[in-house]
C-alpha positions in Angstrom: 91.9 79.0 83.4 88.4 78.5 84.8 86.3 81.5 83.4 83.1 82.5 84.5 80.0 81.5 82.2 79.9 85.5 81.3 79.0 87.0 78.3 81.3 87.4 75.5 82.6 90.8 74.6 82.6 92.8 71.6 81.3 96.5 71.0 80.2 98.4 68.5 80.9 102.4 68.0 78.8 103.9 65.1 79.5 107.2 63.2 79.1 110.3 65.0 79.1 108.3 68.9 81.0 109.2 71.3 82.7 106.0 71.7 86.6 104.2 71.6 85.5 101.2 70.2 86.3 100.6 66.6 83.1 101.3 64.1 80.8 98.9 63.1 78.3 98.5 59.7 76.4 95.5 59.3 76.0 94.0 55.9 72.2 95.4 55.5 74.3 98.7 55.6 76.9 98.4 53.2 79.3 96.2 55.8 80.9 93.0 55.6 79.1 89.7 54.9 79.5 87.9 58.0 78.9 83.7 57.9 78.8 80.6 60.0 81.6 77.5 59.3 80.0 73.9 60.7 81.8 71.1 61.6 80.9 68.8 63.7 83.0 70.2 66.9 82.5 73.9 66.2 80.9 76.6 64.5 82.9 79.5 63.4 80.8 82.9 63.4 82.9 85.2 61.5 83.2 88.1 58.7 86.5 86.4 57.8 86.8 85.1 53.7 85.1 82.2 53.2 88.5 80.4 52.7 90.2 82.2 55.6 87.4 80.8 57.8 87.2 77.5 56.5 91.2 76.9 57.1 90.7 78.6 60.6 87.9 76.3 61.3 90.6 73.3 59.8 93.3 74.3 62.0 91.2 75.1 65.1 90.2 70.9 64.7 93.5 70.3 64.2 94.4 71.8 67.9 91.4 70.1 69.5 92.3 66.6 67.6 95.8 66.8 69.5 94.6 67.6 72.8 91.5 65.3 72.8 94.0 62.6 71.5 97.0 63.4 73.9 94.9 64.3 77.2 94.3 60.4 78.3 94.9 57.3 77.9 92.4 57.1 74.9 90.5 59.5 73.0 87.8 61.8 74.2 85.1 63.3 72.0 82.7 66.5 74.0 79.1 65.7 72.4 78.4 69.5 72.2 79.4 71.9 69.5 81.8 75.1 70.9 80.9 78.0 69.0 84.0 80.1 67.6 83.4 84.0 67.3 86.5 85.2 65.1 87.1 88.8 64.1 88.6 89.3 60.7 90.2 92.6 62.1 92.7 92.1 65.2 92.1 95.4 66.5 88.7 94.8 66.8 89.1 91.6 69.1 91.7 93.8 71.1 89.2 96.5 71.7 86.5 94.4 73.4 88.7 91.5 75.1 90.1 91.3 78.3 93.4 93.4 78.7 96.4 91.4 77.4 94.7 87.8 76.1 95.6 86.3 72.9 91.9 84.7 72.8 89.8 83.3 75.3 87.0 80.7 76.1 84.1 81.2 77.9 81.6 78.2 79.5 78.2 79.3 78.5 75.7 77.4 80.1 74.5 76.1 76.7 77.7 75.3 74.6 81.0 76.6 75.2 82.3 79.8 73.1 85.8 80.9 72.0 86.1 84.5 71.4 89.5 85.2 69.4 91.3 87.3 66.6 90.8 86.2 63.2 94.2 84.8 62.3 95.6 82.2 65.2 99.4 82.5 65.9 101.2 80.9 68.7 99.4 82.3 71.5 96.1 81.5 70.3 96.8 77.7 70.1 98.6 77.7 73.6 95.2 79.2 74.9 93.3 77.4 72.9 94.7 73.9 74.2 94.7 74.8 77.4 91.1 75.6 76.8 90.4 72.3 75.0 91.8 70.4 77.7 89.7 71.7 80.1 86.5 71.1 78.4 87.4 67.7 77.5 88.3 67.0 80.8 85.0 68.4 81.6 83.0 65.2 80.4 85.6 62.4 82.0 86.5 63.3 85.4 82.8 63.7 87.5 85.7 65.3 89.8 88.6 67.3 89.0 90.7 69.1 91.8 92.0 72.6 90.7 95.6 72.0 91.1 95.0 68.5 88.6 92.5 70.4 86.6 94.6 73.4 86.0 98.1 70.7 85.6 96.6 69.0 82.6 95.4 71.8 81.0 99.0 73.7 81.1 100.3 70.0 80.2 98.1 70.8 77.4 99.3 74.1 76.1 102.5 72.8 74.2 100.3 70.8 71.6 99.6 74.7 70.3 103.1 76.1 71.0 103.6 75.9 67.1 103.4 78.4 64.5 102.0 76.6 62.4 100.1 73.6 64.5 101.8 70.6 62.7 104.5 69.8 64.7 102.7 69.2 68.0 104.5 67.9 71.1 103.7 66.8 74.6 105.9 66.5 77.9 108.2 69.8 76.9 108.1 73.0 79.0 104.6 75.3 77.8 106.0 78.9 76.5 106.0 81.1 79.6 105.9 78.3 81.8 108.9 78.1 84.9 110.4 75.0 86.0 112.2 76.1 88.8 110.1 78.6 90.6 111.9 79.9 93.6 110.9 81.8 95.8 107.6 81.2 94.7 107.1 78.1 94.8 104.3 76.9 95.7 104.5 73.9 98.5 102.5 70.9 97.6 100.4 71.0 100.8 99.0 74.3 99.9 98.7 73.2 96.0 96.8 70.4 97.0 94.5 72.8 99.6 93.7 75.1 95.9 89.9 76.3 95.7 90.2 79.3 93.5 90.3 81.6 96.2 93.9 83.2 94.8 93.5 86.7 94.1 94.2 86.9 89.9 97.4 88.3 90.7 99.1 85.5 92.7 97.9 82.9 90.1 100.8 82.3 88.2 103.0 80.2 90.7 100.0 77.8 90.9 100.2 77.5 87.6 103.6 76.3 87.4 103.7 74.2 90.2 100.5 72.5 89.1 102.2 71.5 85.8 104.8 70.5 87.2 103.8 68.0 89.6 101.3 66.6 86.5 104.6 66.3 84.3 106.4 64.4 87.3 103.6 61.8 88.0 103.2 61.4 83.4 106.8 60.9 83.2 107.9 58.9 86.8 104.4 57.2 87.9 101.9 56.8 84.6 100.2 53.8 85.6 99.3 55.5 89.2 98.6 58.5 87.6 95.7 56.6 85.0 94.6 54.8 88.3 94.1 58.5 90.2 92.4 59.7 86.3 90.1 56.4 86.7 88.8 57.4 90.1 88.0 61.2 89.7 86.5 59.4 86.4 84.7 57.3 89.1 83.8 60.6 91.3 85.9 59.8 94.2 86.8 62.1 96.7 89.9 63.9 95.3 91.6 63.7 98.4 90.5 59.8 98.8 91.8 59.3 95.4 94.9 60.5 95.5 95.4 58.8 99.0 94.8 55.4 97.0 96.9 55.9 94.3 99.7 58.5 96.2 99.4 57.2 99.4 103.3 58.5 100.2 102.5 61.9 99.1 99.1 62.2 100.5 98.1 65.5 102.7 97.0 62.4 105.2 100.1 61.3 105.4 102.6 62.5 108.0 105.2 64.3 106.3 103.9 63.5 102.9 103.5 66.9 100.6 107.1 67.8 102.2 108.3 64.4 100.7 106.7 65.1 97.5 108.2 68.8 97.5 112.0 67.4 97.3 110.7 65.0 94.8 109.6 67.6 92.3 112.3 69.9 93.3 114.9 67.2 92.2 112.9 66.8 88.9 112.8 70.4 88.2 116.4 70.2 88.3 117.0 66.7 86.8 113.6 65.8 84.7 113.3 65.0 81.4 111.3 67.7 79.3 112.1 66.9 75.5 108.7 66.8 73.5 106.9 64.1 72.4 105.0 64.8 68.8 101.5 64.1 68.8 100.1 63.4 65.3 97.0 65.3 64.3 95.1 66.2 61.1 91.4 67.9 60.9 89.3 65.3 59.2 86.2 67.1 59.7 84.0 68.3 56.8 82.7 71.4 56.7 79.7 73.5 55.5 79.5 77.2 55.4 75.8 79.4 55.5 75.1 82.7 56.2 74.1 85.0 58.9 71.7 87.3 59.1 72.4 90.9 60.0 70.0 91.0 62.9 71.7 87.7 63.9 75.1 89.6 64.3 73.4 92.3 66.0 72.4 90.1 68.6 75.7 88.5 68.9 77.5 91.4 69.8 74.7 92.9 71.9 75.6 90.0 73.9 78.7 90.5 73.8 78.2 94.0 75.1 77.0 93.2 78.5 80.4 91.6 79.2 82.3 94.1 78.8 84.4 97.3 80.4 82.1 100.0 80.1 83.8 102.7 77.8 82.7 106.4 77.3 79.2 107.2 75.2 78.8 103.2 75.2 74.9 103.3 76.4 73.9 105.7 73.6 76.1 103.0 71.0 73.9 99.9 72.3 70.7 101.9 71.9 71.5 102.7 68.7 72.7 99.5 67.3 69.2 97.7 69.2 67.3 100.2 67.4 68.8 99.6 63.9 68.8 95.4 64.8 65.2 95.2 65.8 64.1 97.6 62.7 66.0 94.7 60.5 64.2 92.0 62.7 61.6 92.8 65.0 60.8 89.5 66.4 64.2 88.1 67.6 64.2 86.8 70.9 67.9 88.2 71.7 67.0 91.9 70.3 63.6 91.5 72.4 65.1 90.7 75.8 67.8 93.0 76.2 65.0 95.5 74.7 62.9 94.6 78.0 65.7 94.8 79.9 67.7 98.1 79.1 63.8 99.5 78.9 62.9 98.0 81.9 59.3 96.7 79.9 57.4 93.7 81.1 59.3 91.2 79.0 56.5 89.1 78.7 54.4 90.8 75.7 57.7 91.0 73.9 58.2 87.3 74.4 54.8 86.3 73.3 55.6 88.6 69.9 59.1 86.8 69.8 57.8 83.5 69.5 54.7 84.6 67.4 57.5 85.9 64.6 60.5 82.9 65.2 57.9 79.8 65.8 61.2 78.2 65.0 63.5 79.2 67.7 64.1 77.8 71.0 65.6 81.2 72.5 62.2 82.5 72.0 60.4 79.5 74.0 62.7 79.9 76.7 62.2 83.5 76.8 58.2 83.0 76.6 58.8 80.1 79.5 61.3 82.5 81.9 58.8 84.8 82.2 55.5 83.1 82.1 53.9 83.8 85.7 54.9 80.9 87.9 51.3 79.6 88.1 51.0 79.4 84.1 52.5 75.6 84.8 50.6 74.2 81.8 52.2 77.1 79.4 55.6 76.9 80.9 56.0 73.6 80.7 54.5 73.3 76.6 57.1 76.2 76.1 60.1 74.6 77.7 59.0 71.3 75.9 59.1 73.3 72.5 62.4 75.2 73.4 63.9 70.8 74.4 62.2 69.9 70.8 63.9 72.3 68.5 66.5 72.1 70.4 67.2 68.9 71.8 70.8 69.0 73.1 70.5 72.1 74.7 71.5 71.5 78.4 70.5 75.2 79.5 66.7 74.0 78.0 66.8 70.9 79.4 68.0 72.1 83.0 65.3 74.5 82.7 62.6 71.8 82.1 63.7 69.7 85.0 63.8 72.7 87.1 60.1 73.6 86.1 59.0 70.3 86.8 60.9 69.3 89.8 58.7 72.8 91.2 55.7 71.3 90.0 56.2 68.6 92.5 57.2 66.1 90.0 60.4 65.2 90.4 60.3 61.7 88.9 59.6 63.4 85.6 62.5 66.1 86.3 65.0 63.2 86.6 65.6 62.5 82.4 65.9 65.8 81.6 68.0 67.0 84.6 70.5 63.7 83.8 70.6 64.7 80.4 71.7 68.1 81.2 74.3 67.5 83.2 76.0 65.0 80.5 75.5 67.5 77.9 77.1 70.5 80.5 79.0 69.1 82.9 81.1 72.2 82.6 77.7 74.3 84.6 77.4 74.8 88.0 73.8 75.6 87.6 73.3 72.5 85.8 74.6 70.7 88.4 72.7 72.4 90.9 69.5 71.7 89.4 70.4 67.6 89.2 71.6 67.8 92.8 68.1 69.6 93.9 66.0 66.7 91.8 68.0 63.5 93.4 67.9 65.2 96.6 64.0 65.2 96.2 64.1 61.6 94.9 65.6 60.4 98.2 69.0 59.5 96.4 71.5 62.1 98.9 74.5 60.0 97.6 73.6 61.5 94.0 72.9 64.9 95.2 76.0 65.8 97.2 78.1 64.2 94.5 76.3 66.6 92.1 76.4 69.5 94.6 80.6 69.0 95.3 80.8 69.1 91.0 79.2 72.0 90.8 81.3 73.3 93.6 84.3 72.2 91.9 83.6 73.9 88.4 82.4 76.9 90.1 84.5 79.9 87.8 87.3 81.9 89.5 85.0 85.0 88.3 82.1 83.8 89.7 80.0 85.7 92.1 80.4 84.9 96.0 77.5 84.6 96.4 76.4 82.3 94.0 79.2 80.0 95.7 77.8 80.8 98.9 74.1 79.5 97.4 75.8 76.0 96.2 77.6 75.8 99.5 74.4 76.1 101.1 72.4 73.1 99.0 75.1 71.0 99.5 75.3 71.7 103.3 71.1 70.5 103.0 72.0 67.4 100.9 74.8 66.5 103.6 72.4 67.3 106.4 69.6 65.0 104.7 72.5 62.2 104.0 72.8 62.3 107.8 69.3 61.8 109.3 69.5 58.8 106.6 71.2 56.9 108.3 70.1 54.7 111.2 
């Protein structure tokens, strides 16, 4: 499922707080030692053993192999590292994540994050893959209708459907999943019209109907279907695209959705659904350091803000900031929610951030957020420091373009700005950003196609009107296409 690029969510109730969340002691405090697992796809943050958390960060590559293996017609790699935040203690992870999930994944702007129980079972993985699919998908198809985005990724979910991930199959029917789905099925007309809008509730008949009509066309019409993959790879017009390669079926086409309805309701009886294996090992090496207690502070004061507020929370966060920025005074998390919750001009506390973690990009991109829009010369040295030290950061990258695209200097915003979006592909606001410096480049072409991605990845979650502000650029970039042309 699409989520929003929100904050992760996990909370911390210390002794003597009024609070339902479970307790929490860092290691400076007598708590558990709490380190980081790197391999080249991920990094998983966890107080887990070190041997639990190297074989969860084994089997977690072994998920991803089989979906980035199984997804297309040949493999695809994401160039950006997902960070993993496991919780040695279930209950934990059930206290702070949404109501009901097994684990979930969350687009950040910077790198995508998977929030999840320490110990992956059988619904992990199936959320998991589903997950992995749609962030690989994320960096092939430049565009990527719901219904198709939403059909692979289900397609997706039986390469987890495993207790213990090895025997991995494609093609068969994802646990939960309905093939025949009367009297809510979905028609393929109103699949095809899919934009998110579905209230939460009525989302699970689009689910099943999407997966169904992407096992149909793998299974009956493979070679059309890799032609319709090869446009959206080609950012086509969905609807163009699948007129090309569906012409029969296609919403243009008198009669044709109805057609394809009988078509899929004869394969929901009659369709083959035996599993195909998919072959996956995790290759990867790993290396393990560890984390500083102010740096797991931070982490789950970010997760905080994500979060169903519960009773005595407020006094819980001030406490834990308190005990975080007495372990670490200068870290650039700890010092911008402390402006924030204080309601302090963030800009001293930036300044004392980057004086104490010269290292970190976080603090440059705090110091550059709230430099004073005419400090142009300081904004752009910090966001060129935060792009140094972190050089495939697209949120730091987006940033710089952005800065320099309102300096009136577009031409320079372009590198950055093309660099962000093929490192986050997955961000609307990245997208937004390119859209904004092609559009002032003279290339429209470029900038509506940016502005409809970013329309298309905008999150089920997301805020209207943030939708309503991309909707608005790309109604400009159209307008400008027009008085182009002669």
């Amino acid at each position: 499922m699409r989520r929003a690029a929100l904050t992760l969510i996990l909370a911390a109730g210390l002794a003597g707080c009024a609070t339902s969340r479970p307790s929490f002691r860092c290691e400076a405090r007598g708590g558990r030692h709490w380190i980081a697992v790197y391999s080249d796809p991920f990094v998983v943050v966890t107080d887990l053993d070190e041997s639990d958390a190297r074989a969860l960060a084994a089997e977690l590559d072994r998920v991803r192999n089989a979906v980035a293996s199984s997804l297309f017609q040949r493999r695809h790699d994401p160039p950006v590292r997902a960070t993993v935040i496991a919780f040695r203690s279930t209950a934990d992870y059930q206290a702070f994540a949404p109501v009901g999930s097994a684990a979930y994944y969350a687009r950040g702007a910077a790198d995508p994050k998977i929030v999840m129980p320490g110990k992956m079972g059988i619904e992990q993985r199936r959320v998991l893959a589903h997950e992995f699919a749609h962030h690989v998908s994320s960096y092939v198809l430049l565009r990527d209708p719901r219904w198709f985005s939403e059909g692979l990724a289900t397609w997706a979910e039986t390469v987890g459907a495993t207790e213990s991930g090895v025997r991995m199959v494609t093609g068969a029917v994802p646990l939960g999943r309905r093939i025949l789905t009367r009297p809510q099925r979905i028609p393929a007309r109103q699949l095809f019209a899919w934009d998110g809008s579905v209230p939460p509730g009525g989302l699970a008949p689009y689910y099943d109907a999407a997966w169904l009509l992407v096992h149909y066309l793998a299974n009956q019409y493979p070679d059309a279907l890799s032609a319709f993959e090869g446009r959206l790879a080609g950012a086509e017009d969905p609807d163009l695209a699948f007129q090309a390669s569906f012409p029969r079926w296609s919403p243009a086409t008198p009669g044709g959705p109805e057609l394809l309805d009988g078509e899929l309701d004869l394969w929901a009886r009659n369709g083959r659904f035996e599993g195909r294996p998919v072959q996956a090992e995790s290759t990867t090496s790993l290396s393990v350091q560890p984390l500083e207690p102010a740096e797991v502070h931070a982490m789950r004061l970010l997760l905080w803000t994500g979060g169903t507020p519960g009773e005595g929370d407020e006094a819980v966060i001030r406490a834990e900031l308190d005990e975080a920025l007495a372990e670490d005074p200068y870290h650039p998390v700890l010092l911008r929610e402390r402006a924030r919750r204080d309601g302090k001009d963030p800009l001293p506390l930036a300044r004392l951030s980057v004086e104490g973690h010269p290292g970190d990009p976080r603090a440059w991109s705090f110091l550059a957020e709230n430099l004073p829009r005419e400090s142009t010369a300081e904004r752009e040295a910090a966001l060129r420091r935060a792009t140094e030290l972190a050089p495939r950061n697209p949120t730091a990258l987006s940033m710089l373009a952005a800065m320099l695209l309102e300096s009136g200097r577009s031409g320079e915003a372009l590198p950055p700005a093309r660099q962000a979006v093929q490192l986050g592909p997955f961000s609307p606001e990245i997208l937004d950003t390119y859209a904004s410096v092609v559009a002032d480049l003279g290339n429209c072409p470029q900038a509506v196609l940016a502005s409809r991605r970013a329309l298309d990845v905008f999150p089920d979650e997301g805020k209207p009107e943030q939708r309503a502000r991309y909707e608005r650029h790309l109604a400009a970039h159209l307008a400008r296409c027009a008085q182009s042309i002669p």
